[in-house]
N, C-alpha and C positions, 0 to 999 in steps of 0.2 A: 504494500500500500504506500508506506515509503518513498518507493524508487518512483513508483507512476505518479506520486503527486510533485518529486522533484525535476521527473520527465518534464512534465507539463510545465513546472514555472521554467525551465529551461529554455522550453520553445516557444512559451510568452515573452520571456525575455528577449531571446535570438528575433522574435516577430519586431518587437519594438523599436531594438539596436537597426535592424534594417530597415525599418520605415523610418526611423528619425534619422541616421544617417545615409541610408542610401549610397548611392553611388558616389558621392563627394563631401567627404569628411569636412571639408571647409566651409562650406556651405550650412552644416548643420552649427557648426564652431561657433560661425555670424552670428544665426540665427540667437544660440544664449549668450555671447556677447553682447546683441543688441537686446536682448532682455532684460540684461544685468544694467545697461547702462540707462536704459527707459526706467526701471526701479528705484534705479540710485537718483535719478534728475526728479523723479517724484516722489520724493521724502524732499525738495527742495520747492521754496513759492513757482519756479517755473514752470511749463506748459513741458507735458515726456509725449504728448499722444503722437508728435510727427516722427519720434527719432526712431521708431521699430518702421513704419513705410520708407519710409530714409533708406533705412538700413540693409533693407531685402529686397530694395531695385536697387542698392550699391550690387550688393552680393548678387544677385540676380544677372548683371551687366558683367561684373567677372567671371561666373563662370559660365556664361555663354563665350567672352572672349576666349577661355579656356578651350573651350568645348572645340571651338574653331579654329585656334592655331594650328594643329596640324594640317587643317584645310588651305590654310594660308599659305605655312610651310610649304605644301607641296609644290602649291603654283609658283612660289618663284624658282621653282628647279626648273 
């Protein structure tokens, strides 16, 4: 009973690890960096609601540059 209930948090766990991280570890990185600093600018009188949209078309905009440098690479061969 043991084993198959530690099976299971296993591959909820492995479910998660690869739906929050995915394909590009950097990406997810962003994502609780700009969490952490939308939390921290709202414990201050200023306004935090822009700095997560900010953050995820920064991150968004790199790693589509990513995605495509070797498309670029190629063509100037």
């Amino acid at each position: 009973m043991l084993s198959r209930a530690w099976g299971l948090a296993r591959s909820f766990g492995a479910f998660w690890y690869d739906f929050v991280v995915g394909d590009d570890w950097r990406v997810a990185a962003g994502v609780v960096v700009g969490l952490l600093v939308t939390y921290g600018v709202s414990q201050t009188s200023l306004p935090a609601w822009w700095i997560l949209p900010v953050g995820v078309t920064a991150f968004l905009g790199v790693s589509l540059w990513r995605a495509s440098r070797p498309a670029r690479l190629a063509r100037k061969r």
